[in-house]
Phi, psi and omega in degrees: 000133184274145156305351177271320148321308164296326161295335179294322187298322184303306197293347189248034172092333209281077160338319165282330165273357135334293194308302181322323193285317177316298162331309172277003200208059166244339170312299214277334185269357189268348176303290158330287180305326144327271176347307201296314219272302209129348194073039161277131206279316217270351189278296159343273165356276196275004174288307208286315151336239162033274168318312163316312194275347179278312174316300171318276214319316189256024181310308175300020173287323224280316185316303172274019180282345182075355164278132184318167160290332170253007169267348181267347160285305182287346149003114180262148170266150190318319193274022208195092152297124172318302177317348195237339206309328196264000000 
């Protein structure tokens, strides 16, 4: 199953394709998320929390967004400066 399948499945609730999409994209968003801190490991930490529980929460977004599944994670929202999130 692509990872654009498990966000979708996620947005309908589905908690094991959730987990699955964390599993597959948390290297590149915990990288990421170095990069934005500054290489603060515990700043990291809670940017990737964040990022995560916002995903859970707004997966059904993800669909009209016109974004890769890991550029719609990392993504900043109008309303979350990354940079500030932890």
């Amino acid at each position: 199953m692509s990872v654009t399948d498990l966000l979708t499945r996620a947005a309908a609730g589905d908690r094991d394709a959730f987990v699955r999409f964390y599993d597959l994209t948390i290297d590149v968003a915990y990288r990421y998320a170095l990069v934005v801190v500054g290489g603060d490991r515990s700043a990291a930490d809670a940017l990737v929390r964040g990022l995560y529980l916002r995903a859970w929460r707004e997966a059904g977004l993800y669909a009209g967004s016109g974004l890769s599944p890991v550029a719609w994670l990392l993504a900043e929202r109008p309303h979350q400066r990354l940079s500030t999130a932890c």
